[in-house]
matplotlib code that plots the C-alpha trace (Angstrom):
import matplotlib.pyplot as plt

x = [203.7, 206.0, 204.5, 206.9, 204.7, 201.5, 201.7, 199.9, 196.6, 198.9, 196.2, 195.0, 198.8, 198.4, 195.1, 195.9, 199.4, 198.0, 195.3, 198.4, 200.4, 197.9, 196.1, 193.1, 192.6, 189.2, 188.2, 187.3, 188.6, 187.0, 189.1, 187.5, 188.9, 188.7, 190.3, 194.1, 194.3, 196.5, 193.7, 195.0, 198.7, 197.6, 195.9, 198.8, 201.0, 198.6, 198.3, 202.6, 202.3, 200.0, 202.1, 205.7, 207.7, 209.9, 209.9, 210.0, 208.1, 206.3, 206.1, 210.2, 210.5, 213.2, 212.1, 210.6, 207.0, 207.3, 209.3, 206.3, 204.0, 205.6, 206.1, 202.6, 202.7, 202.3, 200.0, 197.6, 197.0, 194.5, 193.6, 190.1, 188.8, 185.9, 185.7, 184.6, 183.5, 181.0, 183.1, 180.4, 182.0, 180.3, 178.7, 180.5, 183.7, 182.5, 181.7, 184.6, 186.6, 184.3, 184.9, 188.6, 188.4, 187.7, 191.0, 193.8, 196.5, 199.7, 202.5, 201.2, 199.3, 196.5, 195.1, 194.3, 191.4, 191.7, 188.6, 189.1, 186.4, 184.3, 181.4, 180.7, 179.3, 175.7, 173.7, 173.7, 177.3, 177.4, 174.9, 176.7, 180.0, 178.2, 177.7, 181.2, 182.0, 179.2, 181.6, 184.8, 187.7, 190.8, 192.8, 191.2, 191.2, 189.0, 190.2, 187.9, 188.7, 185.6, 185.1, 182.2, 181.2, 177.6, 177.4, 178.0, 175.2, 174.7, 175.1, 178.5, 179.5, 178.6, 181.2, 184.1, 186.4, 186.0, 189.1, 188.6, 191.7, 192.4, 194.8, 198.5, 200.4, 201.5, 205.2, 205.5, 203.3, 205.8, 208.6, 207.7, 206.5, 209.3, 211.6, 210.1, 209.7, 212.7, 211.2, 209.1, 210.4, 209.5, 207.5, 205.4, 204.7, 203.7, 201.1, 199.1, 199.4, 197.7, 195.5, 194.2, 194.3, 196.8, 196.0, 199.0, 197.6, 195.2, 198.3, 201.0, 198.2, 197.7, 201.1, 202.0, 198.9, 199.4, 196.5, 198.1, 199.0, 195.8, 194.3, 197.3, 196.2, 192.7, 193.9, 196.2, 193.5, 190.6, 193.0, 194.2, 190.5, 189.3, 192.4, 191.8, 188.0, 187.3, 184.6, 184.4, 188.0, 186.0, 183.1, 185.7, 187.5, 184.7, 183.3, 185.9, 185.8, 184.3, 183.3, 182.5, 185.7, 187.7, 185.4, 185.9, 189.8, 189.9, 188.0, 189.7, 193.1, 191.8, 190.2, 194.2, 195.3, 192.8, 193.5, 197.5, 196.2, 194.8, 197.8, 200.4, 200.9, 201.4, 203.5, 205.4, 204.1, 202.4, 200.5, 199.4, 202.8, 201.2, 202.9, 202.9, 199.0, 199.0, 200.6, 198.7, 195.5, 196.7, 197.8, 194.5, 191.7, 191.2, 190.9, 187.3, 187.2, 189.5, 187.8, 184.6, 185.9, 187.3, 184.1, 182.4, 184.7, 183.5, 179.5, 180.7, 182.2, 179.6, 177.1, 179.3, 179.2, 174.9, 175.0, 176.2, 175.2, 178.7, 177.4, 174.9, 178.3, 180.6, 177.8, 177.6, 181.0, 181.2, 178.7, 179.5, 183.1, 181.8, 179.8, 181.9, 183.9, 181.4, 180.0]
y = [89.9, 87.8, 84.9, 82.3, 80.1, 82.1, 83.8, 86.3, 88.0, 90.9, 93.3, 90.0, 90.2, 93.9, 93.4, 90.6, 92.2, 95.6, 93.7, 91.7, 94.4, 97.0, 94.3, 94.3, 90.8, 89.5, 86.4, 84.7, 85.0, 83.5, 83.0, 81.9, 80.8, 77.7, 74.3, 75.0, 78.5, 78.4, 78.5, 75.9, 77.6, 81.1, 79.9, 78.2, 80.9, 83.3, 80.7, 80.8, 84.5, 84.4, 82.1, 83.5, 85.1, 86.9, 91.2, 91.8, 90.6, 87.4, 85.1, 84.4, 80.8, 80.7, 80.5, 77.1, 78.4, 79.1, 75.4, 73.8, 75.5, 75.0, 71.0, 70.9, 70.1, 73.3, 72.5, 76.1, 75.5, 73.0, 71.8, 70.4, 69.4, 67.2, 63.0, 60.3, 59.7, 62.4, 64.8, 65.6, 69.0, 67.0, 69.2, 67.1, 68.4, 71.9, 70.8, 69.3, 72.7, 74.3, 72.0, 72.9, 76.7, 77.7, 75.9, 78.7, 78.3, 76.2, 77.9, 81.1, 84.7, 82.9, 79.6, 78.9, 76.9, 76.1, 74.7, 73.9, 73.6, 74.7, 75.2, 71.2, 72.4, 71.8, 74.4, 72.7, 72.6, 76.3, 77.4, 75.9, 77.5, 80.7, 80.3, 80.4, 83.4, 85.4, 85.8, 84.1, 84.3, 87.4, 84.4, 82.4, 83.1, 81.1, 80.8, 78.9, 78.1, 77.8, 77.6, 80.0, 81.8, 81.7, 77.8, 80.4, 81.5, 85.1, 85.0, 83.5, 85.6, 88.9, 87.9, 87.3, 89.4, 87.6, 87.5, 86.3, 84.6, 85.1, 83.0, 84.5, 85.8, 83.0, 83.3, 83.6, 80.6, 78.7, 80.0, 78.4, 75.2, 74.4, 75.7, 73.4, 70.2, 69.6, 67.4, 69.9, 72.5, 75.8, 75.7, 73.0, 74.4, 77.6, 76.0, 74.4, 77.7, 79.3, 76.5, 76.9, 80.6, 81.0, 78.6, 76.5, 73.8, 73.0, 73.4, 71.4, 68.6, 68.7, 68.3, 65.1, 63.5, 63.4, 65.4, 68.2, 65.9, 64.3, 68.1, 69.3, 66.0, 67.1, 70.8, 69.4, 67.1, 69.7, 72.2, 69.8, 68.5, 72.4, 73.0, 69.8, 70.6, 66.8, 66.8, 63.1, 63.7, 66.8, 64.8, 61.6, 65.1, 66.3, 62.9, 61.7, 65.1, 64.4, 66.2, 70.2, 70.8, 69.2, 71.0, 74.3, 73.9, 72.5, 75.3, 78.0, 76.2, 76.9, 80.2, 81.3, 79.2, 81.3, 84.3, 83.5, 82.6, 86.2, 88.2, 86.1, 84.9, 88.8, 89.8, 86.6, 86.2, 82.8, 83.1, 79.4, 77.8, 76.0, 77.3, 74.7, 74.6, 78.2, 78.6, 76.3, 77.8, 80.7, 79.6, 78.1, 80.3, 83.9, 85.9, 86.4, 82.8, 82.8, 86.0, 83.8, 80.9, 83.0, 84.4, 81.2, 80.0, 82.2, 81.0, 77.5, 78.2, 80.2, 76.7, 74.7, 76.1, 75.7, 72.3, 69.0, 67.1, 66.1, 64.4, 67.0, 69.6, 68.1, 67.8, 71.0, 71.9, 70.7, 72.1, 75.4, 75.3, 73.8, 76.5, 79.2, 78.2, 77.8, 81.0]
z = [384.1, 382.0, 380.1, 378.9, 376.8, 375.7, 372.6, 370.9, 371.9, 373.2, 374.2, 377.0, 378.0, 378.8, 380.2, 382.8, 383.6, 384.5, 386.9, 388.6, 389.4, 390.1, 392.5, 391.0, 390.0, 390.2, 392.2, 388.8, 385.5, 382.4, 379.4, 375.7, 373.0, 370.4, 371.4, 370.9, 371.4, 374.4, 377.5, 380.0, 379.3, 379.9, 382.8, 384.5, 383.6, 385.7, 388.1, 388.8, 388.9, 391.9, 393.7, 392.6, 395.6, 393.2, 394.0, 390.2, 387.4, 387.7, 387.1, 387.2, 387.1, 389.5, 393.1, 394.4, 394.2, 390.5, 389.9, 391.6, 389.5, 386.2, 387.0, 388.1, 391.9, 393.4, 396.7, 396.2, 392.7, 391.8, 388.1, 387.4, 384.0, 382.7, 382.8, 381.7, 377.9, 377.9, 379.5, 382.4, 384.7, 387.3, 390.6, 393.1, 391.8, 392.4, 396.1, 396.7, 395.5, 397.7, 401.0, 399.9, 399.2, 403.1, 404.0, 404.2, 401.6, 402.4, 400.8, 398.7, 399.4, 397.2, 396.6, 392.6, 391.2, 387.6, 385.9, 382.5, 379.7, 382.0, 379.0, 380.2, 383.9, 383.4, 385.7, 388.9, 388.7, 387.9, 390.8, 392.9, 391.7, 392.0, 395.6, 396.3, 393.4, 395.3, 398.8, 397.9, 400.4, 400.0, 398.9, 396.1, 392.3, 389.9, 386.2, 383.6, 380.4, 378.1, 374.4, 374.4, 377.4, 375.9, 378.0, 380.9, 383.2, 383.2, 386.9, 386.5, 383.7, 386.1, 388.5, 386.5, 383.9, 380.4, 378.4, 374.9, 372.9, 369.5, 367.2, 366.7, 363.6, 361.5, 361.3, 365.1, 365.6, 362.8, 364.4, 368.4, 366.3, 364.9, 367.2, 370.2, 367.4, 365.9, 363.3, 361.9, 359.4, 359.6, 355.8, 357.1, 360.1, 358.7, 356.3, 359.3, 360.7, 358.0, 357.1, 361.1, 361.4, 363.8, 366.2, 367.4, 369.0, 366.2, 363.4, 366.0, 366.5, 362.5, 361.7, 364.7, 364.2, 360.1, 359.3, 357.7, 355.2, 354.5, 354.1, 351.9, 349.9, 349.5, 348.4, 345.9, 344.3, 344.4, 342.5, 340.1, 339.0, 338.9, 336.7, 334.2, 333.8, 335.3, 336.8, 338.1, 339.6, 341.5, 343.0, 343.9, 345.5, 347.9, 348.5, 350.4, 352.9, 356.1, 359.1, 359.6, 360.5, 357.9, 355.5, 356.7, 357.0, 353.4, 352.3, 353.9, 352.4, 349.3, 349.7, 350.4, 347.4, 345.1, 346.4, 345.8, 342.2, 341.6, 343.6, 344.7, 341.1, 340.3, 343.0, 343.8, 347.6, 348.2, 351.8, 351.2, 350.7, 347.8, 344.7, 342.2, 342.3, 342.4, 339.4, 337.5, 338.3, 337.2, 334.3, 333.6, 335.3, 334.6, 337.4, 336.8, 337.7, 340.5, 341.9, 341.5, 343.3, 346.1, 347.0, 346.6, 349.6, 351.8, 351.3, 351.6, 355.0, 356.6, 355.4, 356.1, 360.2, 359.7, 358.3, 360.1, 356.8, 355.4, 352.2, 351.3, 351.7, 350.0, 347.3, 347.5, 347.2, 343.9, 342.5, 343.7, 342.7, 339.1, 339.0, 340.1, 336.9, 334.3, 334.3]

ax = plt.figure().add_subplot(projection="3d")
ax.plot(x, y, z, "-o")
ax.set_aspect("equal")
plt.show()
């Protein structure tokens, strides 16, 4: 199979490709993953495949069944997600996919059903998807995207092939932002990267929304108050963090920035792209310290994932850094 704007997670690739061309796909495929990771793409890209008319590797992006597809009008592939505010998977979409499903398809050997975030299906919605997974017809394919296919029934999960998604390898990810934005360098693309572990959408999102800035901010200031011994400047630091999430990607920004401080400033390679605080920490810290504070990022993550208290974290954070210093 040839995928054209999924990255990464190479062993998937193989996985799905071998089921495609040895005709063994399931009737449904699950695919998990974190927000960002590349689901609804993979997804549609699978979706062409099916549809493609093409005698050699599909999906090939040149027949009409593939150009439908890829501009999203293709009449056998159909694209649910959640609505309204509380994004409710509601059952009457499920019923109305299955009123649909019995219909033969128009153009295509199969007839797609894409149903993404499908973690929001309560379990009405999921019985009654079941029904149809139980005896489905030659034709139709189900793929769900879901964040954690622990939302899943176990029923649903026993009738599908679950495919988990991992982020991809930094440069590469850099590479495709910056190559499909041209206002985006290829340094600052590659720090979102790294500062979301390899997940594009999150780094791209990051970097057009102004985030990435706001978090390269935070690093900067955090750095600069642990260098300067200041520990008002520390608490003013943390204080103004907000949200799990923006916690843990701070952190983690700063677990690479110490880690550059102990090797990087040694062997020249800066994974963080942040060199000028690197340097001074380096200058200032001993590595005891900086071996300290690296560590100490890693307990501060893992409460960080337990505890939806913001204030009582970023507390925390301080004195933990303070600490990690100190002794």
């Amino acid at each position: 199979m040839k995928f054209k704007n999924f990255l990464g997670n190479q062993k998937v690739k193989e996985q799905i490709s071998f089921l495609l061309e040895s005709k063994r796909l399931p009737h449904a495929i699950i695919l998990e993953g974190e927000s960002g990771l590349g689901k609804a793409s993979l997804a549609r890209e699978i979706a062409a495949a099916l549809v493609c008319r093409a005698s050699g590797e599909r999906p090939c992006y040149s027949c009409p069944q593939c150009s439908k597809a890829e501009k999203g009008y293709h009449p056998d592939i159909f694209e649910y997600k959640p609505s309204g505010g509380a994004k409710s998977f509601h059952v009457d979409v499920v019923r109305n996919v299955i009123n649909d499903i019995y219909l033969s398809p128009n153009e295509a050997e199969h007839k797609v059903y894409i149903l993404r975030n499908a973690h929001f299906m309560n379990e009405s919605a999921q019985n009654a998807l079941l029904k149809v997974l139980e005896e489905p017809p030659e034709y139709a394919v189900f793929i769900l995207t879901v964040e954690n296919r622990s939302a899943m029934l176990e029923t649903v999960l026993s009738r599908a092939v679950v495919l988990s998604l991992n982020g991809v390898d930094v440069h590469a990810g850099a590479e495709y932002i910056s190559n499909h934005d041209e206002n985006i360098e290829f340094n600052d693309a590659l720090e979102a990267m790294i500062a979301f572990k390899g997940n594009i959408g999150k780094a791209y999102e990051s970097i057009a929304g102004g985030e990435m800035q706001k978090l390269t901010g935070f690093v900067n200031d955090i750095c600069s108050a642990l260098t300067a011994d200041n520990e008002y400047e520390l608490i003013k630091c943390t204080g103004r963090l907000s949200g799990r999430q923006e916690i843990c990607t701070v952190i983690g920004m700063l677990k690479t920035v110490f880690r550059d401080a102990v090797i990087g400033s040694k062997t020249g390679e800066f994974l963080s792209g942040r060199e000028s605080a690197v340097k001074k920490l380096s200058r200032t810290l001993t590595d005891g310290k900086l071996i300290r504070l690296y560590n100490m990022a890693d307990e501060l993550i893992a409460m960080a994932n337990k505890n939806a208290n913001s204030a009582l974290l970023a507390a925390k954070i301080c004195y933990s850094l303070r600490s990690a210093i100190d002794l």
